[in-house]
C-alpha positions in Angstrom: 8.2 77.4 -121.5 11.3 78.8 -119.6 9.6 82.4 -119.0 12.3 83.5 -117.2 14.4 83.6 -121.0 10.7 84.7 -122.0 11.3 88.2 -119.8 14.8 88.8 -120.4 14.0 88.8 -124.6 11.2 91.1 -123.7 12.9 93.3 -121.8 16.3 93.4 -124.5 13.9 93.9 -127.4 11.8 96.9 -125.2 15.1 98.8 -124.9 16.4 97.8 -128.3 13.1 99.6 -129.9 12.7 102.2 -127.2 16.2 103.4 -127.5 16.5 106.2 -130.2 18.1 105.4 -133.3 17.5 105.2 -137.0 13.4 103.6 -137.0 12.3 105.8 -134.0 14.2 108.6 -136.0 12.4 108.1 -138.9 8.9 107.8 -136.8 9.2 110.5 -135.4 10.1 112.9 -137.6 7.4 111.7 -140.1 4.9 111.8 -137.7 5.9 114.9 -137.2 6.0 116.6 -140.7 3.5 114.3 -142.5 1.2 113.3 -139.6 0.2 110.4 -137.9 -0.9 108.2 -141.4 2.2 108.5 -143.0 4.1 107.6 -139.5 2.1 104.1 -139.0 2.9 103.4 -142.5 6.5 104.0 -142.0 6.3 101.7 -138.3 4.3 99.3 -140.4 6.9 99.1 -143.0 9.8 99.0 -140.2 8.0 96.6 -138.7 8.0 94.3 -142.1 11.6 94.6 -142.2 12.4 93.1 -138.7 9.9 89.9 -140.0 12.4 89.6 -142.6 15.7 89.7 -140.4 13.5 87.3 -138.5 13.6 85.2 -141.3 17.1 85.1 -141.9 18.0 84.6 -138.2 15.8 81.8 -138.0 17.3 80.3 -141.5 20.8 80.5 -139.9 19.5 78.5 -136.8 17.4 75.6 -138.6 20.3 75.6 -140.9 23.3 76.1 -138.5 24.9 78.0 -140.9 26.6 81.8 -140.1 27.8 84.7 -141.7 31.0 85.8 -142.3 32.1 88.7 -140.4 33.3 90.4 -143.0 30.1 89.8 -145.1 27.9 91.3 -141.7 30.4 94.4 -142.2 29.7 95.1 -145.5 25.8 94.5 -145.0 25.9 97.2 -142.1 28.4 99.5 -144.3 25.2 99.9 -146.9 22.9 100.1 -144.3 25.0 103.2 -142.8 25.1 104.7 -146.4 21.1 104.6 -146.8 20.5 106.1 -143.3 23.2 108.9 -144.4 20.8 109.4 -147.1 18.0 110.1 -145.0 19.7 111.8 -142.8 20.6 114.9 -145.1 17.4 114.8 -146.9 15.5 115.0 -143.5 18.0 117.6 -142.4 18.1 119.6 -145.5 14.0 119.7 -145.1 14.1 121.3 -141.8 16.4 123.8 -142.5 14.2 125.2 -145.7 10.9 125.1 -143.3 10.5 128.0 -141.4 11.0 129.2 -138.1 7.7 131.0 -137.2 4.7 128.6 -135.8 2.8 129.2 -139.4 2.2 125.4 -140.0 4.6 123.7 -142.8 2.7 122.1 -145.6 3.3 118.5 -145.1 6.0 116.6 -147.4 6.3 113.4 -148.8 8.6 111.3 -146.3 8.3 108.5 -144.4 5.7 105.7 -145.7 5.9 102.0 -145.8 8.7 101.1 -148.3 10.8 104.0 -147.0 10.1 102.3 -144.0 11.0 98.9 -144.8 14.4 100.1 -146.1 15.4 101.5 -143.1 14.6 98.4 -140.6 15.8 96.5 -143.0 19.2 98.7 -143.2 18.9 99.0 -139.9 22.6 98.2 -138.4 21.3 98.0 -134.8 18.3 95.3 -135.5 20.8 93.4 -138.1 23.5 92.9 -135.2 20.6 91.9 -132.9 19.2 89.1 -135.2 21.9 87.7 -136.1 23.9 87.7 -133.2 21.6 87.8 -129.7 18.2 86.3 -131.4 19.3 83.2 -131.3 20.4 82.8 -128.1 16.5 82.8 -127.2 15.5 80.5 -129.6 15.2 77.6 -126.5 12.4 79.4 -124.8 10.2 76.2 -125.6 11.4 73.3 -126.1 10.0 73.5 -129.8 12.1 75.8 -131.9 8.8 76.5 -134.6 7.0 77.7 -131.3 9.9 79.7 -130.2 10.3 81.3 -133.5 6.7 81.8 -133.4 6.2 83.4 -129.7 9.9 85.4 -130.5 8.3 87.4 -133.5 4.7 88.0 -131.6 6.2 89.9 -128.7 8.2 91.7 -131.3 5.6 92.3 -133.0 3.7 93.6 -130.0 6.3 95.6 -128.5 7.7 97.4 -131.1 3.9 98.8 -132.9 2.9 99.8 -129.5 6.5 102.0 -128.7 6.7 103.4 -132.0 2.7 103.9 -131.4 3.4 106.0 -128.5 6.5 107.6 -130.0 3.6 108.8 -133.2 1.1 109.4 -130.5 3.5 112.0 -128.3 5.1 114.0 -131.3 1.9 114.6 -132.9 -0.3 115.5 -130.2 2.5 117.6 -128.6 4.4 119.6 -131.4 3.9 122.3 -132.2 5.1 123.9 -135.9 8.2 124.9 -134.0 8.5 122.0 -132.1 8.2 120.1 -135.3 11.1 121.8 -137.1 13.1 120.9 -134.3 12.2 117.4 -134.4 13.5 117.3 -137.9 16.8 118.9 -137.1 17.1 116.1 -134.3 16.3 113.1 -135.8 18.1 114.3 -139.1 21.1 114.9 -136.9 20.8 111.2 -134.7 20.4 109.7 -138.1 23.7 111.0 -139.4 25.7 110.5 -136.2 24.8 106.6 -136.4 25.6 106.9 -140.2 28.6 108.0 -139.6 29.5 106.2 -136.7 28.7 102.9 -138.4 30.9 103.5 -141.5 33.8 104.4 -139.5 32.9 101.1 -137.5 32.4 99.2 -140.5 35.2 100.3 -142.6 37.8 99.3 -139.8 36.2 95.4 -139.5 36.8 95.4 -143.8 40.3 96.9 -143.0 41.3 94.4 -140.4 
């Protein structure tokens, strides 16, 4: 086993998950308006979602096929329109809450399939499966076990950041804290939206 690739994948898919963008968004801000149930749901359902870009990654390699550029573009364009989406409606939520501590009565967000939809539309985990995963598949000199030890540590890693992520924001918001929260994911969640489709629309216009 070359551990040394082992390390380096570990490390790329620690900052990958660690780094804020649409999942931990999404995590966060359900864990804290709907608590921390909903928000392991929503991680589990995340989580799901990278299996299945697993999936496709490790179709392209046994198969040696690729994706058209073009066709990646337009994949990420609809992922950028869905995390839109969720950006208003998460926004639009925290700006009807409140702005006292009295606690908000907790709202349907988040959950498994909500989840799923956004790894899955997930720009950021789509341009790492299909372009970086593969560079790790010769960790072992048996690509089933590589695929195999690749989706454990991703696996691993990313339940236990997002578990910390839910841990943190519901143990240490407060109702005003929580609000806030809300207003930042919503907003991180529409800057990569819109970032993405001006990113995207320029690769389908080239």
């Amino acid at each position: 086993m070359n551990t040394a690739l082992l390390l380096t994948y570990a490390l790329s898919v620690l900052l990958l998950i660690a780094t804020p963008g649409p999942v931990v968004a999404l995590v966060v801000n359900t864990a804290a308006n709907a608590g921390r149930r909903q928000a392991l749901m929503t991680a589990l359902g995340t989580n799901g979602a990278s299996l299945v870009l697993i999936a496709l990654a490790a179709s392209l390699i046994l198969t040696s096929a690729t994706i058209a550029p073009h066709l990646l573009a337009a994949l990420s364009l609809a992922g950028c329109l869905f995390i839109g989406y969720l950006a208003i409606a998460s926004l639009r939520q925290a700006l009807g809450q409140q702005g006292d501590d009295a606690p908000a009565p907790p709202r349907a967000q988040g959950g498994l399939w909500r989840g799923f939809a956004t790894g899955l539309s997930n720009p950021k985990d789509i341009l790492f499966f299909v372009a970086l995963f593969p560079q790790f598949i010769h960790i072992t000199s048996h690509t089933g076990n590589s695929l195999l030890l690749l989706s454990l540590v991703w696996i691993v890693l990313d339940m236990a950041i997002l578990g910390l992520y839910i841990l943190l924001t519901s143990t240490l918001a407060t109702p005003r804290q929580q609000r806030l929260v809300s207003l930042t994911s919503g907003g991180v969640l529409l800057v990569i939206a819109v970032t993405g489709l001006f990113y995207n629309l320029c690769s389908l216009w080239r």
